[in-house]
N, CA, C and O atoms as CSV, one atom per row, in Angstrom:
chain,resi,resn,atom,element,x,y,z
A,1,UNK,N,N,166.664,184.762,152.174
A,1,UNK,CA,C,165.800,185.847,151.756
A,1,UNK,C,C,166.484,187.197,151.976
A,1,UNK,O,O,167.399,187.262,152.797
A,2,UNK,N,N,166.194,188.006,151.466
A,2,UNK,CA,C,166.769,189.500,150.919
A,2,UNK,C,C,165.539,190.569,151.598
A,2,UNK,O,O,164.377,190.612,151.195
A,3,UNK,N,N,166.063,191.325,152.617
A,3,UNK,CA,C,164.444,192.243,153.128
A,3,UNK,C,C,165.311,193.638,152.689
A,3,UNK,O,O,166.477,193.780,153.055
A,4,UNK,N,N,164.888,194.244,152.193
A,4,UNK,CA,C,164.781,195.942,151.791
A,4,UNK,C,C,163.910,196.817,152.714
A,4,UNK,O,O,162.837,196.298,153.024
A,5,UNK,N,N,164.088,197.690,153.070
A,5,UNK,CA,C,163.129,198.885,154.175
A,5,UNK,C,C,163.684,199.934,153.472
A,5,UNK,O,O,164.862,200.294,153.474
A,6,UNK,N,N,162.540,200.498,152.736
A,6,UNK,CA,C,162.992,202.068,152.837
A,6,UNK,C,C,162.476,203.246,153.474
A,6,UNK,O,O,161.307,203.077,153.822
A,7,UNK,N,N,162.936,204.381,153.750
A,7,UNK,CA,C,162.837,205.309,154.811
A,7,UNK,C,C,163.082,206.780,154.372
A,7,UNK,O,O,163.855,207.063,153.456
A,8,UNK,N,N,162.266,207.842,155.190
A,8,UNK,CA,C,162.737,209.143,154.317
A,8,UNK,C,C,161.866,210.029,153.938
A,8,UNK,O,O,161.915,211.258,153.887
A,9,UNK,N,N,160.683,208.907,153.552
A,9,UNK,CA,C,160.037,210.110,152.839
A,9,UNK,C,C,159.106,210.559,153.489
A,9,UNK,O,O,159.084,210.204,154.668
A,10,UNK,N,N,158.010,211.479,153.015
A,10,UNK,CA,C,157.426,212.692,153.261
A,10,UNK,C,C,156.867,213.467,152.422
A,10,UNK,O,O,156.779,213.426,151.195
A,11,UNK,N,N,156.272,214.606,153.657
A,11,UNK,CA,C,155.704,215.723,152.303
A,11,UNK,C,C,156.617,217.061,152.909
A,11,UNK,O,O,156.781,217.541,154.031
A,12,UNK,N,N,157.131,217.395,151.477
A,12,UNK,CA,C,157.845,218.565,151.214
A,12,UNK,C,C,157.193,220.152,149.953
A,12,UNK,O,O,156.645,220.195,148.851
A,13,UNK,N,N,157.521,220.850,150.635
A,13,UNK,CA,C,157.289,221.625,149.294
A,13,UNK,C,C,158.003,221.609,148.142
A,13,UNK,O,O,159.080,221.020,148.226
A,14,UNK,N,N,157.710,222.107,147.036
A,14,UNK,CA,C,158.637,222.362,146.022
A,14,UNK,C,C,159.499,222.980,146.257
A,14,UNK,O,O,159.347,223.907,147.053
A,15,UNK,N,N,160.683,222.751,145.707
A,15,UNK,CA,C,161.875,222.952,145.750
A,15,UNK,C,C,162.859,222.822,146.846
A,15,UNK,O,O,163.944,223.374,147.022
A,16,UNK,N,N,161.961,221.630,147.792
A,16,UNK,CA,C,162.717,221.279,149.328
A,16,UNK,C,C,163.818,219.931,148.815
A,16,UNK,O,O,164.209,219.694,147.672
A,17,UNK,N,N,164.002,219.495,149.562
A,17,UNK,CA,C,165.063,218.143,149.922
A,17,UNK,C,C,164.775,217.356,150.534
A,17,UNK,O,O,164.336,217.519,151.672
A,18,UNK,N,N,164.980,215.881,149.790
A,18,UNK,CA,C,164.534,214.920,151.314
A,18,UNK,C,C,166.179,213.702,150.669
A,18,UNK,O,O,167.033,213.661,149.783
A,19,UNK,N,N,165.852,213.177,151.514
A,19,UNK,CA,C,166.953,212.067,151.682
A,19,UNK,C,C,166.274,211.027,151.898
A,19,UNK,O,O,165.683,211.037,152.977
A,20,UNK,N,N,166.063,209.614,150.901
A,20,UNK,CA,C,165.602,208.515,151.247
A,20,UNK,C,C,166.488,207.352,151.706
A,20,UNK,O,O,167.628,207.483,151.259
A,21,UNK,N,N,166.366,206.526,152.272
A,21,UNK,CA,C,167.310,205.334,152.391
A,21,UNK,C,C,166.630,204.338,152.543
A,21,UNK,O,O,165.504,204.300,153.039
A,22,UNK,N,N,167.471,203.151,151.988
A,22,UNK,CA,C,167.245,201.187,152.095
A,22,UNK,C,C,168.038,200.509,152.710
A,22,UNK,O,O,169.190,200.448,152.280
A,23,UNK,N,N,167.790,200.028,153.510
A,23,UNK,CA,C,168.702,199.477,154.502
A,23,UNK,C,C,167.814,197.874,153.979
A,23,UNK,O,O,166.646,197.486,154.018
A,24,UNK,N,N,169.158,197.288,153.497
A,24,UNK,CA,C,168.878,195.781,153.243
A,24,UNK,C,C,169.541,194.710,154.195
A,24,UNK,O,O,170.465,195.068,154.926
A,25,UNK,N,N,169.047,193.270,154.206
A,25,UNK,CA,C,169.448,192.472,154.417
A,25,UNK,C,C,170.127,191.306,153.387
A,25,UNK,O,O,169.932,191.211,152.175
A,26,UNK,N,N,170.917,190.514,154.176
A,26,UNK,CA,C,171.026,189.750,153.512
A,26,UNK,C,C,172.931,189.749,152.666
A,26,UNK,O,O,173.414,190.804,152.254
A,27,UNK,N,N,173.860,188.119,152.559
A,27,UNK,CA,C,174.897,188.925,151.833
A,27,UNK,C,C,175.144,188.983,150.758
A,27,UNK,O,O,176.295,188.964,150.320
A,28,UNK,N,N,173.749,189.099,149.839
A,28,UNK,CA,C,174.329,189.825,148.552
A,28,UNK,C,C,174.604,191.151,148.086
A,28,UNK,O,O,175.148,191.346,146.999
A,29,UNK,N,N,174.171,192.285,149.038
A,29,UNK,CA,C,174.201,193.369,149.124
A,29,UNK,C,C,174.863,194.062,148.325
A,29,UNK,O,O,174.460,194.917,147.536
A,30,UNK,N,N,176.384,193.520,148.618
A,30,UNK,CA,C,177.530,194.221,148.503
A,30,UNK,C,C,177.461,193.811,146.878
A,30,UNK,O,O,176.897,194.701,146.241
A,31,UNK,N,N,177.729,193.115,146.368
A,31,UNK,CA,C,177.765,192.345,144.962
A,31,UNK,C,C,176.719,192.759,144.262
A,31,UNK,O,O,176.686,191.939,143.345
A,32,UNK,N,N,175.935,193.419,144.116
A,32,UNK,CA,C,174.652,193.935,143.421
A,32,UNK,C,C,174.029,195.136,143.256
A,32,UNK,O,O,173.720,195.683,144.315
A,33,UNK,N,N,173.760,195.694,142.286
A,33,UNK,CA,C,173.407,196.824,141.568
A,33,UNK,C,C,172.153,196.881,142.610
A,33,UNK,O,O,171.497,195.941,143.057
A,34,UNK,N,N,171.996,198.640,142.919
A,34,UNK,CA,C,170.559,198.683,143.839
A,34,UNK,C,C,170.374,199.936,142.837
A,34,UNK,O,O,171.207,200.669,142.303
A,35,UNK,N,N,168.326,199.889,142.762
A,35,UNK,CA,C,167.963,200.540,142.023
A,35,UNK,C,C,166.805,201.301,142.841
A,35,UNK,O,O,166.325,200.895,143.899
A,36,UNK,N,N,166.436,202.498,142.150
A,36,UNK,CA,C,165.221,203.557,142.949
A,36,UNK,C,C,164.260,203.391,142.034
A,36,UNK,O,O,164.821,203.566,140.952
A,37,UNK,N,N,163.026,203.130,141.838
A,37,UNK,CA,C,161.690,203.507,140.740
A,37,UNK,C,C,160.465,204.261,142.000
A,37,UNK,O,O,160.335,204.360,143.220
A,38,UNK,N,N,159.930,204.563,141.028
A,38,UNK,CA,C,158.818,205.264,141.461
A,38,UNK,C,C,157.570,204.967,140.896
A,38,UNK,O,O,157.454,204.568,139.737
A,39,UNK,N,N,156.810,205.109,141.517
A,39,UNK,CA,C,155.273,204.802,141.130
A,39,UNK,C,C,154.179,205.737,141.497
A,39,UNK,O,O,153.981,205.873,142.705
A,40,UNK,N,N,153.445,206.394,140.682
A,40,UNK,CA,C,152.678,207.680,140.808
A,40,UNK,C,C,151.388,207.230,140.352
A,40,UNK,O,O,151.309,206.652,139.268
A,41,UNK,N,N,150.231,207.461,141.157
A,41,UNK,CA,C,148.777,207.408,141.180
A,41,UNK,C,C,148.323,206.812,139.846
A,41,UNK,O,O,148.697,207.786,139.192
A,42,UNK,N,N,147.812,205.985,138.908
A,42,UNK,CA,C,147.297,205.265,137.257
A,42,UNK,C,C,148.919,205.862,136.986
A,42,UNK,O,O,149.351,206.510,136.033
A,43,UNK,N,N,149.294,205.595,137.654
A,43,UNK,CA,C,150.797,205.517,136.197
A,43,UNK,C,C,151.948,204.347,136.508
A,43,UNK,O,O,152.292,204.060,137.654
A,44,UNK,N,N,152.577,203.618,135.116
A,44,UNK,CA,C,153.190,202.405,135.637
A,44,UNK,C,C,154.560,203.012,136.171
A,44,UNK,O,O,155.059,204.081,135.821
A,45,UNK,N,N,155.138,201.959,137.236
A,45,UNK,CA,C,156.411,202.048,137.704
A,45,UNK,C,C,157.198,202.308,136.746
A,45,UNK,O,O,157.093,201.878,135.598
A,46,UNK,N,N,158.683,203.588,137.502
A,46,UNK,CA,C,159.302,204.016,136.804
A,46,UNK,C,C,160.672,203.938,137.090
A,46,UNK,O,O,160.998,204.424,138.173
A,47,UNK,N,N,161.661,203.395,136.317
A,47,UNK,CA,C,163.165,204.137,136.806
A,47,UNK,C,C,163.416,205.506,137.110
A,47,UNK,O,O,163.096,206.441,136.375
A,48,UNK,N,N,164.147,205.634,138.497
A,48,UNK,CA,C,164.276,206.437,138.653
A,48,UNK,C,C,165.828,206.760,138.734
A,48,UNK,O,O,166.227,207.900,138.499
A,49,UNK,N,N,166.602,205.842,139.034
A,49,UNK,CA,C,168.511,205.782,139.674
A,49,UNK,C,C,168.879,204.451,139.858
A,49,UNK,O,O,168.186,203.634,140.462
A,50,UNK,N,N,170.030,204.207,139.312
A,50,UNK,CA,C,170.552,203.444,139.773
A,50,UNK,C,C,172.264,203.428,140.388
A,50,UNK,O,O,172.984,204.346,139.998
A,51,UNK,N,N,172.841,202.408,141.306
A,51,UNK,CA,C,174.212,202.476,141.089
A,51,UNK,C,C,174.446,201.411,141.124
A,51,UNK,O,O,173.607,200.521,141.272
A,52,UNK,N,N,176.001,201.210,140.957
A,52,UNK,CA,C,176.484,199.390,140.567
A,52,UNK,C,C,176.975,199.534,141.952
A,52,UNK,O,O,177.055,200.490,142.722
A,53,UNK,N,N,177.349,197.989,142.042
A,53,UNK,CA,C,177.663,197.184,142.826
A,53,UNK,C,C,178.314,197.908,144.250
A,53,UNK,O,O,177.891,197.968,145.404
A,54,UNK,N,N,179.861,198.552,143.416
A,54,UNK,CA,C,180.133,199.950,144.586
A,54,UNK,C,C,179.976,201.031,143.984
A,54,UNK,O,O,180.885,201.816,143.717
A,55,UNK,N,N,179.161,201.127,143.796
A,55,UNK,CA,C,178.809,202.771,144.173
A,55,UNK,C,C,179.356,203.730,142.935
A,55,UNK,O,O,178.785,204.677,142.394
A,56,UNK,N,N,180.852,203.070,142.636
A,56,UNK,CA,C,181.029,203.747,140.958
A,56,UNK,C,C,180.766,204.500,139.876
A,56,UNK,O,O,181.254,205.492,139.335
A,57,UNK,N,N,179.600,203.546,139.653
A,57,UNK,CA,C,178.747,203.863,138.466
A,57,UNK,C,C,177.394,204.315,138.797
A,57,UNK,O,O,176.717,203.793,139.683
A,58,UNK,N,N,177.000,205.331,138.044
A,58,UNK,CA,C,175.622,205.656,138.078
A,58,UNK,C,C,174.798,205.919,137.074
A,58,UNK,O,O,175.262,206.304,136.001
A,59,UNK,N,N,173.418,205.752,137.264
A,59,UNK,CA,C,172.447,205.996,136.324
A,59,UNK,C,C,171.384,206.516,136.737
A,59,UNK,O,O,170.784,206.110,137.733
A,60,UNK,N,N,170.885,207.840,135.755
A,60,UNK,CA,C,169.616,208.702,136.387
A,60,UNK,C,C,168.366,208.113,134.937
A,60,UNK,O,O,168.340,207.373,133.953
A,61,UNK,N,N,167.766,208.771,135.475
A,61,UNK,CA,C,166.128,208.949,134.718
A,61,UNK,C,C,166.684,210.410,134.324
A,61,UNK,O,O,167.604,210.930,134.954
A,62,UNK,N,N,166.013,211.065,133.165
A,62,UNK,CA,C,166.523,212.518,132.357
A,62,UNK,C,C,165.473,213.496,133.025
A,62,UNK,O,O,165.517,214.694,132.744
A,63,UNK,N,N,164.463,212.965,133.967
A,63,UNK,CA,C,163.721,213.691,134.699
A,63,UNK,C,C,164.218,213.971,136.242
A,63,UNK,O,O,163.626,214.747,136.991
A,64,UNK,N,N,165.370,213.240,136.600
A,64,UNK,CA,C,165.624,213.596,138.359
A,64,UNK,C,C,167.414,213.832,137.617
A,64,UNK,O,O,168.330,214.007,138.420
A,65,UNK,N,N,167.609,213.816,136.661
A,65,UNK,CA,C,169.165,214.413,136.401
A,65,UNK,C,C,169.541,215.469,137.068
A,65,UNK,O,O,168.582,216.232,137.189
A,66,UNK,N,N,170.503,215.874,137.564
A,66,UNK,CA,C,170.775,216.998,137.790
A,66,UNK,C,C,170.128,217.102,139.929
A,66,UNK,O,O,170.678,217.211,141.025
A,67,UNK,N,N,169.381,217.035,139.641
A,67,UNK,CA,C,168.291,216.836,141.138
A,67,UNK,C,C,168.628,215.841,142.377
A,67,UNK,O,O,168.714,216.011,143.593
A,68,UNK,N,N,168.816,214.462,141.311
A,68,UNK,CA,C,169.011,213.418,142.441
A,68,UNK,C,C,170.208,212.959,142.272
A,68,UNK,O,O,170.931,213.051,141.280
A,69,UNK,N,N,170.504,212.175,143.845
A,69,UNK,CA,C,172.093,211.516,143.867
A,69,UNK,C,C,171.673,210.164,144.557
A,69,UNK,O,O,170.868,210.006,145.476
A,70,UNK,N,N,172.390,209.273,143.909
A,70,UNK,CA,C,171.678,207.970,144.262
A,70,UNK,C,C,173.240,207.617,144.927
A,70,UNK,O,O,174.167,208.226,144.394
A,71,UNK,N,N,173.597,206.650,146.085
A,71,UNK,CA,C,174.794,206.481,146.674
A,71,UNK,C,C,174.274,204.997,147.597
A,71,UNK,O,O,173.185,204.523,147.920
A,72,UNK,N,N,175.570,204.652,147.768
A,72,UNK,CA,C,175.414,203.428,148.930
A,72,UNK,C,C,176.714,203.461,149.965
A,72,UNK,O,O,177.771,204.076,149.829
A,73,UNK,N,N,176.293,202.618,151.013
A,73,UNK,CA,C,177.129,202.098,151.910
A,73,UNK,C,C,177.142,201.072,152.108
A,73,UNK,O,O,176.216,200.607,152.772
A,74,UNK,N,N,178.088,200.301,151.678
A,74,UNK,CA,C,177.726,198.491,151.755
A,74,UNK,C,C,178.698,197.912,153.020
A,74,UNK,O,O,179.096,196.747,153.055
A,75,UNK,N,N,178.955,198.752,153.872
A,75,UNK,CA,C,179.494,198.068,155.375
A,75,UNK,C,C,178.145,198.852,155.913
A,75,UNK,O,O,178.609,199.129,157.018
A,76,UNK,N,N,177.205,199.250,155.936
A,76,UNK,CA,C,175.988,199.657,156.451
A,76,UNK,C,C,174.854,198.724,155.628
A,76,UNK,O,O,174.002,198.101,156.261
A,77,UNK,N,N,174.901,198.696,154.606
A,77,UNK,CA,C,174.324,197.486,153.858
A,77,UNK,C,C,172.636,198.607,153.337
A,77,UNK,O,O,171.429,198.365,153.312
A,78,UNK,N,N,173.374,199.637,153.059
A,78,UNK,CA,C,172.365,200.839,152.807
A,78,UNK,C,C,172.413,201.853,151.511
A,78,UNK,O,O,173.322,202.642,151.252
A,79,UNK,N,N,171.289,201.646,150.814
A,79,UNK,CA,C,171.533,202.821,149.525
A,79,UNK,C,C,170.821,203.842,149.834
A,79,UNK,O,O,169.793,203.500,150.418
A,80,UNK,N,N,170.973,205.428,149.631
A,80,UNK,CA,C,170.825,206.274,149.616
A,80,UNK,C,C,170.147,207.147,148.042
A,80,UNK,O,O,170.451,206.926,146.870
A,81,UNK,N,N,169.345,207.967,148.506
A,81,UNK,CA,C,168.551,208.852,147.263
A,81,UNK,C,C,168.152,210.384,147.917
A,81,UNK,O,O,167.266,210.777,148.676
A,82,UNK,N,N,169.304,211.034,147.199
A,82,UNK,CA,C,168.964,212.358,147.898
A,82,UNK,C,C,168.300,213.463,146.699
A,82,UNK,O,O,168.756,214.139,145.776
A,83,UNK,N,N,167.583,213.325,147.025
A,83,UNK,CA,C,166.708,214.069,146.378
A,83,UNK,C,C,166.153,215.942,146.451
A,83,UNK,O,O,165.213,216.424,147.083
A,84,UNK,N,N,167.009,216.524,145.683
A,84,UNK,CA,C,166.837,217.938,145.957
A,84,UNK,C,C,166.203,218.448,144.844
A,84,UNK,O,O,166.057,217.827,143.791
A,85,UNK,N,N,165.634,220.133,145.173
A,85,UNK,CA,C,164.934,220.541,143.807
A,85,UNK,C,C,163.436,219.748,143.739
A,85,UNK,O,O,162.897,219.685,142.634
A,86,UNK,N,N,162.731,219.118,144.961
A,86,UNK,CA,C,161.970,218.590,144.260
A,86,UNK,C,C,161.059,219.228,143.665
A,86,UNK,O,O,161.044,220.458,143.696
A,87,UNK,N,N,159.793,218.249,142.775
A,87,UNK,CA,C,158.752,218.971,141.617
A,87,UNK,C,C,157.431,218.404,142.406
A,87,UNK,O,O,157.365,217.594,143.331
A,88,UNK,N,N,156.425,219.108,141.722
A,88,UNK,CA,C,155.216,218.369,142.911
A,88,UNK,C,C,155.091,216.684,141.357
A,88,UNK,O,O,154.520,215.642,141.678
A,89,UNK,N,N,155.690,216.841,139.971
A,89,UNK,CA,C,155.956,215.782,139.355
A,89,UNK,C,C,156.863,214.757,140.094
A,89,UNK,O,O,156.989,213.665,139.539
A,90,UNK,N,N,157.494,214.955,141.240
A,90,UNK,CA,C,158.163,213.632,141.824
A,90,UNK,C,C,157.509,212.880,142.907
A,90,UNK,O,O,158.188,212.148,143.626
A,91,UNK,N,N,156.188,213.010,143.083
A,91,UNK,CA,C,155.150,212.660,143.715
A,91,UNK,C,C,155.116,211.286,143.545
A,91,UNK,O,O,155.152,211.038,142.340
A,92,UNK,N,N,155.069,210.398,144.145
A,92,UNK,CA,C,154.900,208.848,144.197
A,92,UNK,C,C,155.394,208.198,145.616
A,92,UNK,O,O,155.952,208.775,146.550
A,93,UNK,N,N,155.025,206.847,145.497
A,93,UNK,CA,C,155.946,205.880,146.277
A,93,UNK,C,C,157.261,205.579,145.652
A,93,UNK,O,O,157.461,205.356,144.458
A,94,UNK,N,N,157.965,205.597,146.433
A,94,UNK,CA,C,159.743,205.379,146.057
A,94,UNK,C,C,159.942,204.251,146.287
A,94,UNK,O,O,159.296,203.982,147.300
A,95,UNK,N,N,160.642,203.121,145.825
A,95,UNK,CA,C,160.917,201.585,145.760
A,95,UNK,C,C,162.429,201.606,145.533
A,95,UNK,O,O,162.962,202.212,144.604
A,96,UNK,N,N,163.097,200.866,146.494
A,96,UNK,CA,C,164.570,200.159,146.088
A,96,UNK,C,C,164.420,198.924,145.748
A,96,UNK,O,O,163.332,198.429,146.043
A,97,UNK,N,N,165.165,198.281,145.226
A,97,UNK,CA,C,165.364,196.952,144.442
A,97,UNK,C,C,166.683,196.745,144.591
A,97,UNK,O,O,167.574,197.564,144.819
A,98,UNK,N,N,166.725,195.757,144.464
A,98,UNK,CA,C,168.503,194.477,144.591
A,98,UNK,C,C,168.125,194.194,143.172
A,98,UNK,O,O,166.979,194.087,142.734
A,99,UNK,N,N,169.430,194.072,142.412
A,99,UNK,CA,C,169.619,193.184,140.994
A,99,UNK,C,C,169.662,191.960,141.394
A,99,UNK,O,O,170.019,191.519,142.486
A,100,UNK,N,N,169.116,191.180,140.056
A,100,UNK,CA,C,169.157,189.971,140.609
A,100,UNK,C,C,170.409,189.643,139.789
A,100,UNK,O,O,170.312,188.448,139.507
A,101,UNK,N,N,171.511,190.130,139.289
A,101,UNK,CA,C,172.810,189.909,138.902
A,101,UNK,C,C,173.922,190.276,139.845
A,101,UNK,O,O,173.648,191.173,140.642
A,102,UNK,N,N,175.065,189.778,139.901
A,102,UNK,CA,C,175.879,190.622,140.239
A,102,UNK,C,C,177.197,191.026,139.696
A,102,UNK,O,O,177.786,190.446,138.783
A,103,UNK,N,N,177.556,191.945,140.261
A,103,UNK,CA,C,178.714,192.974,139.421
A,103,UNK,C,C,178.576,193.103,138.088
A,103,UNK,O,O,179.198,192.641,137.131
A,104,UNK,N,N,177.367,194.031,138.234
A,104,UNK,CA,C,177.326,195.264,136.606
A,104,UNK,C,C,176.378,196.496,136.874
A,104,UNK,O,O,175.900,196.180,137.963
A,105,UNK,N,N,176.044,197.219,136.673
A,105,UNK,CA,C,175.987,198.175,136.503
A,105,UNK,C,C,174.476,198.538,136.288
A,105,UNK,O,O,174.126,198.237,135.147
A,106,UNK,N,N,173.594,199.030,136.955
A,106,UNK,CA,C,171.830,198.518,137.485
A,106,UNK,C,C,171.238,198.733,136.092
A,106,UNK,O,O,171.436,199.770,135.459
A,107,UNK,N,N,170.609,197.858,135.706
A,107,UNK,CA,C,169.732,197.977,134.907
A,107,UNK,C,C,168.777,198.911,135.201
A,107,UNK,O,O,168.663,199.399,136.325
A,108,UNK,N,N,167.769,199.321,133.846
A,108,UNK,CA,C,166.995,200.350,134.376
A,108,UNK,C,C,165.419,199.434,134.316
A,108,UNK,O,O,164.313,199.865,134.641
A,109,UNK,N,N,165.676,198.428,133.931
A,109,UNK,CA,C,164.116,197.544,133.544
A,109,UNK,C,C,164.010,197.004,134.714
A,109,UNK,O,O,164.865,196.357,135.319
A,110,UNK,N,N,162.580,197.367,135.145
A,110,UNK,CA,C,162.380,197.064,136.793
A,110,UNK,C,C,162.398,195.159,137.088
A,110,UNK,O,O,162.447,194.623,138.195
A,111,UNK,N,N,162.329,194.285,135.408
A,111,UNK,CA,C,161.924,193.100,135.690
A,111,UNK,C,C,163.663,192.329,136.256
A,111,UNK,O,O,163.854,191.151,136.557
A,112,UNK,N,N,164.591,193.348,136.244
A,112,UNK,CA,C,165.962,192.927,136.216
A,112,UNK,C,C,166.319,192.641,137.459
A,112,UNK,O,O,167.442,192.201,137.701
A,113,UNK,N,N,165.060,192.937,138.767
A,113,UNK,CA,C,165.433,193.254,140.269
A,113,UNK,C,C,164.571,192.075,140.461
A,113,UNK,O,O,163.575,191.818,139.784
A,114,UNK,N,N,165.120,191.255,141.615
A,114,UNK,CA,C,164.646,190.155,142.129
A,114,UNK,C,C,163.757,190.635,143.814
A,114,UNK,O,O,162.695,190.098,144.129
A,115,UNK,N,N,164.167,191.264,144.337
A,115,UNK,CA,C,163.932,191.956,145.594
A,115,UNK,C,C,162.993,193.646,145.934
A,115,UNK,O,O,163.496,194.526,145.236
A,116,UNK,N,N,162.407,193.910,146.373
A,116,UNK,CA,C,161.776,195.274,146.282
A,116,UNK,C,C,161.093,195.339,147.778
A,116,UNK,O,O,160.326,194.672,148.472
A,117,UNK,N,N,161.933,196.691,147.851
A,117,UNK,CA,C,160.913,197.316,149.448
A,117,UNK,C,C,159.695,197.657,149.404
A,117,UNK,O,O,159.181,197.765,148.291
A,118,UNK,N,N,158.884,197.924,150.624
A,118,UNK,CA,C,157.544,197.974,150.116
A,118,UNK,C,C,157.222,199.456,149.469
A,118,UNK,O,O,156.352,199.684,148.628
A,119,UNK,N,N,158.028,200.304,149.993
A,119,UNK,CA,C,158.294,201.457,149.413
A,119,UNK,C,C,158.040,202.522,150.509
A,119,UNK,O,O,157.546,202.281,151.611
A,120,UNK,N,N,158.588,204.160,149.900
A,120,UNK,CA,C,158.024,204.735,150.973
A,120,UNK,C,C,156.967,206.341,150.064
A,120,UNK,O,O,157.079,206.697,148.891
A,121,UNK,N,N,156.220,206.844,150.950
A,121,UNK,CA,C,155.314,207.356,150.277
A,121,UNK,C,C,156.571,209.369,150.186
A,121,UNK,O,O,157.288,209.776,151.100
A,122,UNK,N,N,156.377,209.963,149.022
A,122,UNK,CA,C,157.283,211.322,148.845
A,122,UNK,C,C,155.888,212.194,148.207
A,122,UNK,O,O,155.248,212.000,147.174
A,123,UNK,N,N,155.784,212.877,148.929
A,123,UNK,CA,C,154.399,213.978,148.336
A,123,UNK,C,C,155.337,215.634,148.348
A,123,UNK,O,O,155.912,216.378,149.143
A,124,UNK,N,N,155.063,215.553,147.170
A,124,UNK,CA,C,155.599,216.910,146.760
A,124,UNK,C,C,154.595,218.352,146.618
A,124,UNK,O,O,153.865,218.414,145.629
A,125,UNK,N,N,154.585,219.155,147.323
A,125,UNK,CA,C,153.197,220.399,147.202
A,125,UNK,C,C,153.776,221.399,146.878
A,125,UNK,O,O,154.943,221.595,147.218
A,126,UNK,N,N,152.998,222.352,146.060
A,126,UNK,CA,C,153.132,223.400,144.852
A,126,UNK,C,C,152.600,224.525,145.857
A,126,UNK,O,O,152.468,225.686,145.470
């Protein structure tokens, strides 16, 4: 089994910074695309970032472009989401995910992740 914890969040004002992290178990870690979505009050889960396997490659949502940096450490067995500029629109629970592939490059379709933290709560105020 594969456990995900993520950590970080909070309530910030607009235009503060937070830094989330997932500290996983398990050794597929290293070999697998980890992904960020979000989920906001009646609205369905969303991509938010992804990176591949190491860290390489990346992929944003056209709404946290520019804003967020998604990163890992896989001798810590930990992905990272730093999140600056926030909007009181980045309001949700934050979720990491493990691909359930390995070595390519994270999908953005949440059904592509086999694993998911329970999440952590990011309240953004105006």
């Amino acid at each position: 089994q594969v456990q995900l914890v993520e950590s970080g969040g909070g309530l910030v004002q607009a235009g503060g910074s937070l830094r989330l992290a997932c500290a996983a178990s398990g050794r597929t870690f290293s070999s697998r695309a980890m992904g960020w979505f979000r989920q906001a009050p009646g609205k369905e889960r969303e991509f938010v970032a992804t990176t591949n396997w190491n860290g390489g490659r990346t992929d944003y949502a056209d709404s946290v472009k520019g804003r967020f940096t998604i990163s890992r450490d896989n001798a810590k067995k930990t992905v990272f989401l730093q999140m600056n500029s926030l909007k009181p629109e980045d309001t949700a629970v934050y979720y990491c995910a493990l691909d359930r592939q390995s070595f390519r490059s994270g999908p953005r379709n949440g059904a592509e992740y086999d694993y998911w933290g329970q999440g952590t709560q990011v309240t953004v105020s105006s």
